[in-house]
N, C-alpha and C positions, 0 to 999 in steps of 0.2 A: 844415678846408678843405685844409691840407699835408697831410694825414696821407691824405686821400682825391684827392687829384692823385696820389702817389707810388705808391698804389695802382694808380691807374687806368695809369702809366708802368707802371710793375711786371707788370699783366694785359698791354698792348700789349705788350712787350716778351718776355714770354712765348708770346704765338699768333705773335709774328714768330719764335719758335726753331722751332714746332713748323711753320711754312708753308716752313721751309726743308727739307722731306722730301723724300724722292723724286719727281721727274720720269719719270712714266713715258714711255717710249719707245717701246714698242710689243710686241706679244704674239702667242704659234703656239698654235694647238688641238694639244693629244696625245691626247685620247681626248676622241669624243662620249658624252655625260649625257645621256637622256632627258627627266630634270626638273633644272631650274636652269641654270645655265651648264656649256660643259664646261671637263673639268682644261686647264690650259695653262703654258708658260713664260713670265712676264712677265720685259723687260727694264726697269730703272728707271737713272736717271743720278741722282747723287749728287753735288753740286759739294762741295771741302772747305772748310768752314766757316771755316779759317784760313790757309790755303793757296790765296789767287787764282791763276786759272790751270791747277788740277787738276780732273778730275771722274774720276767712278768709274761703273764701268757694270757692275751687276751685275744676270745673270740667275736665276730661283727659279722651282720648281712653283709653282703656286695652284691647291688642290683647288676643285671645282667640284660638281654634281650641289646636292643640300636642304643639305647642312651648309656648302657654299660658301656657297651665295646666302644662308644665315640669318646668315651668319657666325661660324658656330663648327666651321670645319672646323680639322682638325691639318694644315699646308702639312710637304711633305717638307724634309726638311733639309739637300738638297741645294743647292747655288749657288755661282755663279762668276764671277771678278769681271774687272774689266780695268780701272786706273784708266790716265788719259794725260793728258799736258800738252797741254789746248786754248787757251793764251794764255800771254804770259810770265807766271812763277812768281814770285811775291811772298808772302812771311810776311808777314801781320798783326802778333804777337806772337810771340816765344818758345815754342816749344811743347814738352811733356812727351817725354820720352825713347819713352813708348807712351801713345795717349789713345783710347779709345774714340769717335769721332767719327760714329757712324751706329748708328741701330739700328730693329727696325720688329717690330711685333708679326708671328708667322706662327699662334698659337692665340689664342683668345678670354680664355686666362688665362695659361699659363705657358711659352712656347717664343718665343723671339726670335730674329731673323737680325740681328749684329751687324759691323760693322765697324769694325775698330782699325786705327789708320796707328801706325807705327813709324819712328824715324829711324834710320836707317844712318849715322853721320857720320862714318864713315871711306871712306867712299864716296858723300858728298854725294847719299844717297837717299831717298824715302820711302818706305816698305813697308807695304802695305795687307793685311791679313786679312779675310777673311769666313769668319765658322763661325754654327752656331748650337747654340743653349744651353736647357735646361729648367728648372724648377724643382730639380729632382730629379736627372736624369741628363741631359749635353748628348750631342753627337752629335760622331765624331771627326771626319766629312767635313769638309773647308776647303777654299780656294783663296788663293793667294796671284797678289799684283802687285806691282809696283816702280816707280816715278819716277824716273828717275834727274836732278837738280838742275843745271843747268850750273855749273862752280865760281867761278865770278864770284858766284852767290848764294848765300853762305853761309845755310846754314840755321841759325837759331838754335835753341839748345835749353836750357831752364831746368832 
C-alpha cells in the first residue's frame, strides 16, 4: 500500500514538472501552406522554475504544411529570447553556478531548443541562453539575455 501511494506521489509530481512548460503567447504566419497549417513564429513565456519573479520569453519557427500537422517536421534552429523581472525576485534554493532550466522538443526524435540560466555573481545577474542542439551536430545560432538582481537579493549559489 506505501509502496503504491509514493508511486502515485512520484507520477503527480512528475506531470506537475512537465505542466510547468511553456505558455504560449501568441503566434505570426511567414509563409502560407496549402495543406496543414502555415510555417509561423510562435512566442512562448517560460516562468523560472527557481527563481520567482522571472519569465522568459522566447520566440522559434514552427514548420507547418503535412510534416507540421503530423508532427514530425525539423523546426529551424533559430530563436530568441528576452527573459525580465515581472514580480520581485526570490530564489527558492541555491542554485548551480549553470543549470539547464527549459527545454522543448523542436524534431519528432533528435533536435531540441534548450534553455540554460547562468549566474553572473560578480554582478548579481542571471544569464539565460537559448540554442539548440541534435543528436549529432547542434547549431551555433543562440541568443542571449540577462536579469540583472537588485543587490539586496543576494542570489545564492551551491
Amino acid at each position: 500500500m506505501h509502496s503504491s501511494l509514493s508511486r502515485l506521489a512520484f507520477l503527480l509530481a512528475a506531470l506537475g514538472a512537465t505542466a510547468a512548460r511553456a505558455e504560449p503567447i501568441g503566434d505570426v504566419n511567414t509563409a502560407f501552406q496549402w495543406i496543414g497549417p502555415d510555417h509561423k513564429i510562435v512566442v512562448d513565456a517560460y516562468d523560472d522554475p527557481k527563481v520567482a519573479g522571472v519569465t522568459c520569453y522566447v520566440s522559434h519557427a514552427k514548420t507547418g504544411g503535412i510534416k507540421g500537422a503530423l508532427g514530425i517536421a525539423e523546426d529551424k534552429s533559430d530563436a530568441s529570447i528576452a527573459c525580465r523581472q515581472v514580480g520581485p525576485v526570490s530564489v527558492r534554493e541555491p542554485l548551480p553556478q549553470q543549470e539547464e532550466v527549459f527545454s522543448e522538443r523542436l524534431s519528432i526524435l533528435f533536435k531540441r531548443l534548450r534553455i540554460v540560466r547562468m549566474v553572473d555573481r560578480s554582478r548579481n545577474t542571471l544569464v539565460y541562453l537559448t540554442y539548440s542542439d541534435r543528436l549529432v551536430d547542434g547549431s551555433p545560432q543562440n541568443a542571449v539575455t540577462a536579469v540583472a538582481v537588485d543587490r539586496g537579493t543576494v542570489i545564492p549559489v551551491r
